[in-house]
C-alpha positions in Angstrom: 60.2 148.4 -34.4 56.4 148.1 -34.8 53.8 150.6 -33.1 50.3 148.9 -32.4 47.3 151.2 -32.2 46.4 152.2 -28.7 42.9 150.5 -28.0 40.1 152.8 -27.5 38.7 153.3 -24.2 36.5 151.2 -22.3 33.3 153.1 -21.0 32.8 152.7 -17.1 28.5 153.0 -18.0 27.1 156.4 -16.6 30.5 157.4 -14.8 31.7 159.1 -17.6 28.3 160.9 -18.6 28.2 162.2 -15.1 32.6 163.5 -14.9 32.5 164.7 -11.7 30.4 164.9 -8.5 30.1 168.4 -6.4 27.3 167.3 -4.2 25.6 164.0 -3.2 22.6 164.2 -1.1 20.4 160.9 0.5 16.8 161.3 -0.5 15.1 160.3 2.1 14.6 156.4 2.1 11.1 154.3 2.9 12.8 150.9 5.3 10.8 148.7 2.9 12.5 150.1 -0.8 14.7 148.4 -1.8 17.4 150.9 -2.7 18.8 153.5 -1.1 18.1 157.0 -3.3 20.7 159.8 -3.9 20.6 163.5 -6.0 23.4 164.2 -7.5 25.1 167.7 -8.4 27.5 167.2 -11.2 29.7 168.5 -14.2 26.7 167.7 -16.4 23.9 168.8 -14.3 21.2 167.1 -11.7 21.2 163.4 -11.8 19.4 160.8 -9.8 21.4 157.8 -8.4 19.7 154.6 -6.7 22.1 151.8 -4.8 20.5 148.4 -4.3 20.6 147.7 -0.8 21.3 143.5 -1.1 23.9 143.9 -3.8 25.2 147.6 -3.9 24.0 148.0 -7.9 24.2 151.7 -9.3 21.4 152.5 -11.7 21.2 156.2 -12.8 17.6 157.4 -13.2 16.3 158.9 -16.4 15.2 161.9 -14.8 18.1 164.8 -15.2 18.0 168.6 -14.5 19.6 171.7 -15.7 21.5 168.9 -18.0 25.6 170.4 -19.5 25.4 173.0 -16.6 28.2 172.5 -13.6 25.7 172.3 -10.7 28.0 172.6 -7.6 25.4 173.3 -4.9 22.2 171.9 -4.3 19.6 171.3 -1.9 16.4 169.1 -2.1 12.9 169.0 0.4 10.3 167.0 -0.6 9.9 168.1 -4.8 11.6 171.3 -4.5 15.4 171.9 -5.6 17.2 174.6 -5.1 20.3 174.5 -7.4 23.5 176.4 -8.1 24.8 176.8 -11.1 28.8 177.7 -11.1 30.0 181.1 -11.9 26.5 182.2 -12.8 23.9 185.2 -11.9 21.0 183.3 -11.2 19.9 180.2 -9.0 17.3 178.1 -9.9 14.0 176.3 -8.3 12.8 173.4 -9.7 9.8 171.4 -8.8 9.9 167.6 -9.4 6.6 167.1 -10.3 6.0 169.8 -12.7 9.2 169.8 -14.1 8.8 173.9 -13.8 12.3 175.5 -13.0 12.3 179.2 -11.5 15.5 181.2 -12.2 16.1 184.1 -9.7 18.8 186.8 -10.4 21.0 187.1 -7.9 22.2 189.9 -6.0 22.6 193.1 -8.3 22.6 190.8 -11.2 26.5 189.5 -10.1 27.5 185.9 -10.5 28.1 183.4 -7.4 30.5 180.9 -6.5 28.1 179.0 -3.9 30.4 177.5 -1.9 27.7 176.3 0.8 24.2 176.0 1.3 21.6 175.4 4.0 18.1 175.6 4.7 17.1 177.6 7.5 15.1 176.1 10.3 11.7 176.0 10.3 11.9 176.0 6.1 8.6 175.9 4.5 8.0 176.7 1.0 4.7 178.9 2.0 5.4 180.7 4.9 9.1 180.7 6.0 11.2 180.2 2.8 14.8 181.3 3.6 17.6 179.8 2.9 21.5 180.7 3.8 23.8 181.0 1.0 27.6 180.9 1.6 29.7 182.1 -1.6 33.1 184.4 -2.0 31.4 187.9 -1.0 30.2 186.0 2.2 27.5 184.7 3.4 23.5 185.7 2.7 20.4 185.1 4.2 17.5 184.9 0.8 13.9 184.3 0.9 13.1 182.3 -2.0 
């Protein structure tokens, strides 16, 4: 009986830097671009995902955040994310533009499991910054 070497694995491009998605959100899309634009939360961080609208391409931008952290939760307005980091005692803001990320401690310093996220209505980054946070102790209302 002979035994042939198994052949290595063929790499699916991008898919297997980004393992596994938590959260996909639509960036919001001009009519005349010519791909639809997604932030991505995954195993390895924040990535940036465009689909060609004629032929349904994926390209994966250059731009990453918080890069080898599991970001399970995130939310994006404008060039402000607000991210989630699993199991961790801190959330983070991150401004596009400036590339400046914010960390804020968390309640009493204890980690979070953020198992939902929304802004609140009315959400401006100025004047009425609050955001509802749903994890395993419940669900909280902060002002970022």
């Amino acid at each position: 009986m002979k035994v042939q070497a198994e052949p290595a694995a063929v790499s699916n491009g991008f898919f297997n830097h980004l393992s596994m998605i938590y959260k996909m959100e639509m960036l919001p899309n001009n009519l005349d671009d010519p791909n639809y634009e997604f932030i991505l939360g995954t195993n390895s961080g924040i990535a940036f995902l465009k689909i060609n609208k004629q032929d349904l391409t994926l390209t994966l931008s250059k731009e990453k955040h918080l890069d080898a952290k599991v970001v399970n939760h995130l939310l994006i307005r404008g060039n402000k994310i607000i991210a989630f980091i699993h199991d961790e005692d801190k959330f983070h803001l991150i401004d596009r533009k400036s590339k400046e990320v914010t960390n804020i401690t968390w309640l009493q310093g204890k980690s979070i499991c953020c198992t939902g996220l929304q802004w609140a209505p009315d959400y401006d980054t100025n004047e009425m910054s609050i955001i509802y946070v749903r994890g395993t102790g419940g669900i909280h209302m902060v002002n970022t």
